[in-house]
C-alpha positions in Angstrom: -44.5 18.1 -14.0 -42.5 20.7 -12.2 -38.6 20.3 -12.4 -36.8 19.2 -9.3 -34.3 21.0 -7.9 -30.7 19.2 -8.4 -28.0 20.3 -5.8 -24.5 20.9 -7.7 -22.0 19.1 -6.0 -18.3 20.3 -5.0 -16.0 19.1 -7.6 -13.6 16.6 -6.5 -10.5 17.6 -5.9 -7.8 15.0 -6.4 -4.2 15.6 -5.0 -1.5 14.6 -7.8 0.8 12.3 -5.4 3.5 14.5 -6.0 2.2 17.1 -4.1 0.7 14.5 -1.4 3.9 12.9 -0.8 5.7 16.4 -0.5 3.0 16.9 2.4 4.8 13.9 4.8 8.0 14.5 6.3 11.0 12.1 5.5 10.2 10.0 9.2 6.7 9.6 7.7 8.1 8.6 4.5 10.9 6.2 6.1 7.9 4.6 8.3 5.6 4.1 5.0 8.3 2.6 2.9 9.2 0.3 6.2 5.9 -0.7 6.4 5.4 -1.8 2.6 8.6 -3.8 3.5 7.0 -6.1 5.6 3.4 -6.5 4.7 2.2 -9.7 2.4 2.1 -8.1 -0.5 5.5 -6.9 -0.8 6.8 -10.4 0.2 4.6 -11.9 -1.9 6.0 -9.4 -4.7 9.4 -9.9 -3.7 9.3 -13.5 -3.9 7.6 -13.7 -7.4 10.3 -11.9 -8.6 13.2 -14.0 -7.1 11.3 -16.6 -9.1 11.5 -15.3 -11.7 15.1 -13.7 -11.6 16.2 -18.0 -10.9 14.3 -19.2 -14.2 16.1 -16.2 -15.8 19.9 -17.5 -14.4 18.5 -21.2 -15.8 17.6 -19.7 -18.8 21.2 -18.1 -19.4 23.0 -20.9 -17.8 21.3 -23.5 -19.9 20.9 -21.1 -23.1 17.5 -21.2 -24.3 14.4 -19.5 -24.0 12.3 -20.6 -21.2 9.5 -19.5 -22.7 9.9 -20.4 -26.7 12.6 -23.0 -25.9 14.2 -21.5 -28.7 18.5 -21.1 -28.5 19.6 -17.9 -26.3 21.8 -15.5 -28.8 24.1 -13.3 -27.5 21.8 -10.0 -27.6 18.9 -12.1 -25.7 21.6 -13.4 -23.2 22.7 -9.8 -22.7 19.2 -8.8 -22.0 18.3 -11.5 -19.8 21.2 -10.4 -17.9 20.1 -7.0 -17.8 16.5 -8.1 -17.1 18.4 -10.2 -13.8 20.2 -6.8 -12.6 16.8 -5.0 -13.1 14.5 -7.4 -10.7 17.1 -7.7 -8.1 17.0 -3.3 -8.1 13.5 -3.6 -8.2 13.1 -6.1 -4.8 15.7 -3.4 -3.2 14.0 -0.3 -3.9 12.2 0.4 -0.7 15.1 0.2 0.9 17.1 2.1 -1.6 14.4 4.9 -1.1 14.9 4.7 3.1 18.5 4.9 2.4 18.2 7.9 0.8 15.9 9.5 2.9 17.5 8.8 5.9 21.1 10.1 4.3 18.8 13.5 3.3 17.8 13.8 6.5 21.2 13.3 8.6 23.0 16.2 6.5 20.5 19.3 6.2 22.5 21.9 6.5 23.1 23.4 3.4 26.3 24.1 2.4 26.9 27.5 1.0 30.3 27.1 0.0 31.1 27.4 -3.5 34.6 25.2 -3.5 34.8 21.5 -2.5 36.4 19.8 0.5 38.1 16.6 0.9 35.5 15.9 3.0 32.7 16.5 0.6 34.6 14.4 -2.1 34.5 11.2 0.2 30.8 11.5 0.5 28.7 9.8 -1.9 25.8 11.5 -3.9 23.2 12.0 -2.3 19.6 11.6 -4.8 16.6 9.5 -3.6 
């Protein structure tokens, strides 16, 4: 039986995101993240971790485990706190990100000077 031919196909080629995201500009970025914002899934994201973050505060105000039921000792309170801060910066971070993008954007002009002004001292860092 003869051998049919097999066409090779192109590899694919798979964009790391790194380099995709470096393809949109900041206004594409800003609209993205603004759009995640306000779709279902972020909202229904955002509100499981509200949830949460509430049966974390009742855990810390009550001092035992929710889960275990267990007594709450200082290190666990102190990481349920932490774990509090955490999902409230995590419900934030789109905005965060648009923040920061939209601060990157206003100031483009780099600034060749090597000395500080007062001016540059009252501004806040700017890393998104």
């Amino acid at each position: 039986m003869p051998k049919k031919k097999v066409k090779k196909l192109d590899p694919i080629v798979i964009t790391p995101p790194s380099q995709a995201i470096d393809v949109m500009t900041n206004e594409e970025k800003i609209a993205a993240l603004t759009v995640l914002m306000h779709s279902p899934g972020w909202q229904l994201i955002a509100q499981v971790i509200d949830e949460n973050r509430l049966m974390l505060q009742e855990a810390i105000i009550e001092g035992v485990d929710p889960e275990t039921g267990a007594k709450l000792s200082k290190e666990e309170e102190e990481i349920t706190r932490y774990k509090i801060k955490l999902s409230k910066e995590i419900v934030k971070t789109p905005q965060g990100y648009i923040d920061a993008l939209r601060r990157a954007t206003e100031n483009t002009k780099p600034n060749f000077d090597p000395y500080y002004t007062s001016a540059d001292m009252e501004q806040p860092e700017r890393t998104p």
